[in-house]
C-alpha positions as CSV (number, residue, x, y, z in Angstrom):
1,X,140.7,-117.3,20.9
2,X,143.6,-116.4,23.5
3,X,143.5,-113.3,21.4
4,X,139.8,-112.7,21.6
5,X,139.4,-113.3,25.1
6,X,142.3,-110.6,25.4
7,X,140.1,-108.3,23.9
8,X,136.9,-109.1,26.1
9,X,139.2,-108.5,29.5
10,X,139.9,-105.4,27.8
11,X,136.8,-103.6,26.8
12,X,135.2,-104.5,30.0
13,X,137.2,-102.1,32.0
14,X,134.7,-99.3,32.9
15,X,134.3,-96.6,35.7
16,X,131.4,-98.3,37.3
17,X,132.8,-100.9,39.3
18,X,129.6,-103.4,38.9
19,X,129.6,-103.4,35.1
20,X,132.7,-105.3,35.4
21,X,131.7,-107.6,38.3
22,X,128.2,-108.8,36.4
23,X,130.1,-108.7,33.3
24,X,133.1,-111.0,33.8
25,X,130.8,-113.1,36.3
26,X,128.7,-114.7,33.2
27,X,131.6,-114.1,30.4
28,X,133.5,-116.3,32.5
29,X,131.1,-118.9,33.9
30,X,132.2,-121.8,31.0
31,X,130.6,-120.6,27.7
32,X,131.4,-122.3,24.8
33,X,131.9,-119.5,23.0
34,X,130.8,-120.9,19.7
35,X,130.3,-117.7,17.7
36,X,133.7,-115.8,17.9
37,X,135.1,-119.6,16.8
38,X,132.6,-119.6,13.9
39,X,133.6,-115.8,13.6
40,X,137.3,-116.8,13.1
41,X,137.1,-120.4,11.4
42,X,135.2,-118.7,8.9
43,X,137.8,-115.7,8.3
44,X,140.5,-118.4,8.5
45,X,138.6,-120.2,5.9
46,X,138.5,-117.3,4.0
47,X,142.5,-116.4,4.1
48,X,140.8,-112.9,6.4
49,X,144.1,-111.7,8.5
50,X,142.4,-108.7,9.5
51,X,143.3,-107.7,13.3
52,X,139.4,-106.8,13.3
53,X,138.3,-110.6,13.0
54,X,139.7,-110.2,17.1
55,X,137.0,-107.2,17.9
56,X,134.5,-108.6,16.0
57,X,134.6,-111.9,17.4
58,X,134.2,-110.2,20.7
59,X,131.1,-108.2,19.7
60,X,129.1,-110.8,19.0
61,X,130.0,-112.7,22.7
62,X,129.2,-109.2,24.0
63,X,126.2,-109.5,22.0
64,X,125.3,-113.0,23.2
65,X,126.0,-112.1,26.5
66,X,123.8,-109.7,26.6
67,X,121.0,-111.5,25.4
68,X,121.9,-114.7,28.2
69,X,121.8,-111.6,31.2
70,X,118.4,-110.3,29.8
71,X,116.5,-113.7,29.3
72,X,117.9,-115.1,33.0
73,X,115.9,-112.2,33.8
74,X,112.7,-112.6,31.6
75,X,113.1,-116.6,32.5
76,X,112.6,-116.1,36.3
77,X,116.5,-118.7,35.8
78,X,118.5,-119.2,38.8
79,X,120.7,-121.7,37.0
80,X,123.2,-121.5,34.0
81,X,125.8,-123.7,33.0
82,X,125.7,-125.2,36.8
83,X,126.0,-122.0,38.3
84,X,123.8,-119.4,39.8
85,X,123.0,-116.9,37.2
86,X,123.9,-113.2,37.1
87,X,120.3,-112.6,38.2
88,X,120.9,-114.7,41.1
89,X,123.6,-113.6,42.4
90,X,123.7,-109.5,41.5
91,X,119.6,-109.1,41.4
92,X,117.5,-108.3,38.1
93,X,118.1,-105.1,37.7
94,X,121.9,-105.1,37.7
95,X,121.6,-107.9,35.5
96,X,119.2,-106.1,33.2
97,X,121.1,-102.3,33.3
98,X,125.0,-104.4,32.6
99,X,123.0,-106.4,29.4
100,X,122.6,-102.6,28.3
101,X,125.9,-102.3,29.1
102,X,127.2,-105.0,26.8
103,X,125.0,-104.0,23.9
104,X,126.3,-100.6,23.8
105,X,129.8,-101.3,23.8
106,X,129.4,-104.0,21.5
107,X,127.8,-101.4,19.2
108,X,131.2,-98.9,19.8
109,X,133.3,-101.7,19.1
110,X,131.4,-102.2,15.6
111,X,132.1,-98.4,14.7
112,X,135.9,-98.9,15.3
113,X,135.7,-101.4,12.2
114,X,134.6,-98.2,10.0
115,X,132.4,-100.3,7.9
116,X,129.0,-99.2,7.8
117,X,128.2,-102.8,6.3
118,X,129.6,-104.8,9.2
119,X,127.4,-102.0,11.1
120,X,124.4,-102.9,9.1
121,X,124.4,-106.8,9.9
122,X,125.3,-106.4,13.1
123,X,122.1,-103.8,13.5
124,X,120.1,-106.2,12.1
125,X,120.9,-109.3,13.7
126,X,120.5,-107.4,17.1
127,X,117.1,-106.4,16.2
128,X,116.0,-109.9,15.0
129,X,117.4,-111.2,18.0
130,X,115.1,-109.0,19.9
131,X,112.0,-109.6,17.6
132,X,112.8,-113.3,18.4
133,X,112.3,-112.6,22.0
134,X,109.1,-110.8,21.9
135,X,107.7,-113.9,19.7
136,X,108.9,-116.0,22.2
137,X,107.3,-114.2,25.3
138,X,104.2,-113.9,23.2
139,X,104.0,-117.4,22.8
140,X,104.5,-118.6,26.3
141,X,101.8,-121.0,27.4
142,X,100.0,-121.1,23.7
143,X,99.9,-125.4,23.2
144,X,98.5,-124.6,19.6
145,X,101.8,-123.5,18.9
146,X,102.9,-125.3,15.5
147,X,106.7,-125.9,14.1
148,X,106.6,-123.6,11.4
149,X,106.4,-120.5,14.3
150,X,108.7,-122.9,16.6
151,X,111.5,-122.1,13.9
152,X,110.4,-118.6,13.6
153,X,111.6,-118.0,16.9
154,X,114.7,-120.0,17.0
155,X,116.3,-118.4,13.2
156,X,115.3,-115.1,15.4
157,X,116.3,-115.7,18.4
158,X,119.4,-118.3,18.3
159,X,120.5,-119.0,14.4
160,X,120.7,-114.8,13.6
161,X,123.8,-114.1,15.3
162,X,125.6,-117.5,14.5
163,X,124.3,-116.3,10.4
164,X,125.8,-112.9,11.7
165,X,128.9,-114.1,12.7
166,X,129.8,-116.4,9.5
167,X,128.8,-113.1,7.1
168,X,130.6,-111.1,8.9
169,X,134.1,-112.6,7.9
170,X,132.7,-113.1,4.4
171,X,132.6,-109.0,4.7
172,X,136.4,-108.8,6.6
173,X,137.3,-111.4,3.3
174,X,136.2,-108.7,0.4
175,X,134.0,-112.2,-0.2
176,X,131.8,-111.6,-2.9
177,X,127.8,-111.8,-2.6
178,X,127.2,-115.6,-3.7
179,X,130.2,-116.3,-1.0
180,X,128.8,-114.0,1.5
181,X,125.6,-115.4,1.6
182,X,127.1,-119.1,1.5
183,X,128.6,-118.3,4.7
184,X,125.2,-116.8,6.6
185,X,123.4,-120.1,5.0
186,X,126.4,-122.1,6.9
187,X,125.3,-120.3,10.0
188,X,121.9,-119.9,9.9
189,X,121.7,-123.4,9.2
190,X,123.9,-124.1,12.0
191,X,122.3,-122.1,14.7
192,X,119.2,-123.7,13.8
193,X,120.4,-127.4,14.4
194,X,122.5,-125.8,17.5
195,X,119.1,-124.7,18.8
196,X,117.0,-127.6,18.4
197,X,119.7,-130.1,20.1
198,X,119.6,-128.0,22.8
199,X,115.4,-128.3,22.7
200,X,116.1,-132.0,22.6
201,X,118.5,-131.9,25.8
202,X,116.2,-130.3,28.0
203,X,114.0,-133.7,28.1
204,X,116.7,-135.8,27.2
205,X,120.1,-134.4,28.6
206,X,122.4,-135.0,31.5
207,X,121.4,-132.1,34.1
208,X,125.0,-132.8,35.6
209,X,126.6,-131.6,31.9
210,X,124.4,-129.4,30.8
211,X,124.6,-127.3,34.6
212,X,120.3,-126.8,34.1
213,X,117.7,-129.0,35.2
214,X,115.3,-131.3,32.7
215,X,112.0,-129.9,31.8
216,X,113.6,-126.0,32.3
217,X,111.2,-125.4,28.8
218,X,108.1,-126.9,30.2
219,X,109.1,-124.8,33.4
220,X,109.1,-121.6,31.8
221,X,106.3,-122.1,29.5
222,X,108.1,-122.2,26.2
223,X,106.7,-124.7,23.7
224,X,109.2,-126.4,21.9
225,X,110.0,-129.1,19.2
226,X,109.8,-132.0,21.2
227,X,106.4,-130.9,22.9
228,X,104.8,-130.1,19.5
229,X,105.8,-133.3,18.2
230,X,104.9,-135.4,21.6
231,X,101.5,-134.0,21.4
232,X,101.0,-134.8,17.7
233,X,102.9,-138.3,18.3
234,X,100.9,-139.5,21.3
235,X,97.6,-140.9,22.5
236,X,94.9,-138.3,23.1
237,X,95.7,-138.3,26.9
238,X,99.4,-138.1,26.8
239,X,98.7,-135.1,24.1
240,X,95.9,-133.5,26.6
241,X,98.3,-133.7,30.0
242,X,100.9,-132.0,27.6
243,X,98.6,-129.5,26.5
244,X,97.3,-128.9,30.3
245,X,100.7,-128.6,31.4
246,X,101.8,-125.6,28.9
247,X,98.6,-123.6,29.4
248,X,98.6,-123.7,33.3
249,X,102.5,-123.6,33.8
250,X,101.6,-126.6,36.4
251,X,104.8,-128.7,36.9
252,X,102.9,-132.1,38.7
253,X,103.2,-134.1,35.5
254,X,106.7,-132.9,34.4
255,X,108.0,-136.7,34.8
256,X,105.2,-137.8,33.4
257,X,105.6,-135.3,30.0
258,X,109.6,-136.5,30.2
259,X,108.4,-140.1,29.8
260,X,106.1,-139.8,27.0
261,X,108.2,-137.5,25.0
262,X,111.0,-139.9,25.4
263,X,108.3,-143.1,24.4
264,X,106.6,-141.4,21.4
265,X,109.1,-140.8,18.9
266,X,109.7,-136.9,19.6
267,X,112.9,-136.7,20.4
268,X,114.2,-138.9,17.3
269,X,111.7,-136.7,15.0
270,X,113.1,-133.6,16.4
271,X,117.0,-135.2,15.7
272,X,116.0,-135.6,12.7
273,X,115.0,-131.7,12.0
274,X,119.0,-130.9,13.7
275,X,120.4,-133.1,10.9
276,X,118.6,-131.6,8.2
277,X,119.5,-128.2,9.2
278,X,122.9,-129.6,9.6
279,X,122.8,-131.1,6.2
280,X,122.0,-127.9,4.8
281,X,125.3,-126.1,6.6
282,X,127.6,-128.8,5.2
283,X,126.4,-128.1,1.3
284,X,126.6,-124.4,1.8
285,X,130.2,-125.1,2.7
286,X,130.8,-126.4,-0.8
287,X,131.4,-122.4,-1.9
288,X,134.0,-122.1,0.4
289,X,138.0,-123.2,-0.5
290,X,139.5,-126.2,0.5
291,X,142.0,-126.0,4.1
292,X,141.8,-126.8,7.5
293,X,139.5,-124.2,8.8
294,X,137.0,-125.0,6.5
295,X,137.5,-128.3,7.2
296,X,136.6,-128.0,11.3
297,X,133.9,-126.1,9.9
298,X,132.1,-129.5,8.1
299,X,133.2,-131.4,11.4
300,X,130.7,-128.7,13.3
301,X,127.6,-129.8,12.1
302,X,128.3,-133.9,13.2
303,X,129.5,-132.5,16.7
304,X,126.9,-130.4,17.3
305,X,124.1,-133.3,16.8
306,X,126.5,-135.4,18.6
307,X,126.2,-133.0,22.1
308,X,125.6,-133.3,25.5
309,X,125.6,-130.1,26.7
């Protein structure tokens, strides 16, 4: 990681003064940076030595980067990991025109590899990712959503560049297909449950830790698990005052909506989708060999169900 953040400081350099400020402002605000470790547990797991596993595993944080600059934006978000987003501080458009910024150096970064196959996933995962956006925005306000298009969005939005970023060492590897696709079924997998904790946290999180503020979803107008479920889960009223609130994008009964999606059972039945999607990552792992890195990767799943933050 020393290595890959090495690389990051590096390719940030640029004529334009501002790129780097907006840049290195949100790169370095605390990110867990989850995919460049799946990126290189995954090549370790492997035996991959390549020095590219290093610029790879920067691409995708450029990638994710970009994609936290532009959604700030879309989101109206003045708070990320309990600090004033890039939006806040630098304006929209500077946050906007630097996410360009990212995208397009991750994508001359991806050339260097001079694989046109590490080229093709990465091409494809950005695309998803922004398919997974529009869905989402189209889907703002809309209480008939149901889970089957919740997960659409998520596997879009969230689980394609964690899927990317386990295939992509399978690639570095020489893995062959049935390996290759073990690995994006680890990540996909993955992602998902990494995306639906996260659901769960913002009506049942610490605000301190997770540096946002509880009902951000509701907020925003984005209708996740936990609202599907309370609305299925609880009495007609409860489910109507949910409903009310997503369509209007009125905030009066957001304690209210915390308290009966903590009562009703959605948070647990949500859980309950993480650890089946993390289930599914640990029996993808069986393809993989036997050492240490594949052995944090099985100890993922469990942490990730297990967070705060």
């Amino acid at each position: 990681m020393r290595e890959v953040d090495a690389t990051i400081a590096r390719r940030l350099d640029s004529g334009v003064p501002l790129v780097g400020e907006v840049a290195r402002y949100i790169i370095s605000s605390g990110g867990k940076r989850l995919r460049p470790v799946l990126l290189l547990l995954t090549c370790g797991a492997l035996g991959c030595t390549s020095v590219q596993r290093f610029n790879l595993a920067a691409v995708v944080e450029f990638i994710h980067t970009a994609t936290l600059l532009h959604d700030d934006v879309v989101d109206e978000s003045t708070l990320r990991r309990g600090s004033a987003t890039a939006n806040e501080v630098f304006g929209n458009p500077a946050s906007v025109l630097v996410g360009d910024f990212l995208y397009s150096r991750a994508f001359q970064m991806m050339v260097e590899t001079g694989s046109m196959r590490v080229m093709e996933i990465l091409a494809d995962a950005t695309n998803v990712i922004a398919e997974g956006e529009v869905l989402q925005l189209m889907n703002i306000r809309d209480a008939s959503l149901d889970e089957d298009a919740y997960l659409r969005v998520i596997r879009s939005k969230t689980a394609k560049l964690f899927e990317a970023s386990c295939r992509l060492a399978a690639v570095l590897a020489g893995s062959p297909p049935e390996l290759e696709a073990a690995c994006a079924e680890y990540g996909q997998s993955l992602g998902t449950a990494f995306q639906v904790i996260d659901d769960v946290l913002d009506y049942d999180g610490d605000a301190g830790e997770m540096g946002k503020n509880l009902g951000d979803d509701l907020r925003e107008g984005k209708v996740t698990l936990p609202l599907i479920l309370a609305m299925r889960l609880g009495t007609p009223d409860e489910a109507a005052t949910i409903r009310q609130a997503i369509e209007t994008g009125s905030t009066t009964e957001l304690a209210a909506i915390v308290t009966i999606v903590r009562r009703c059972g959605a948070l647990e039945g949500t859980r309950l989708l993480a650890a089946e999607q993390a289930r599914r990552a640990i029996d993808a792992l069986r393809a993989l060999p036997h050492n240490t890195h594949a052995d944090s990767l099985l100890e993922l799943p469990a942490q990730l169900l297990q967070r705060r933050s």
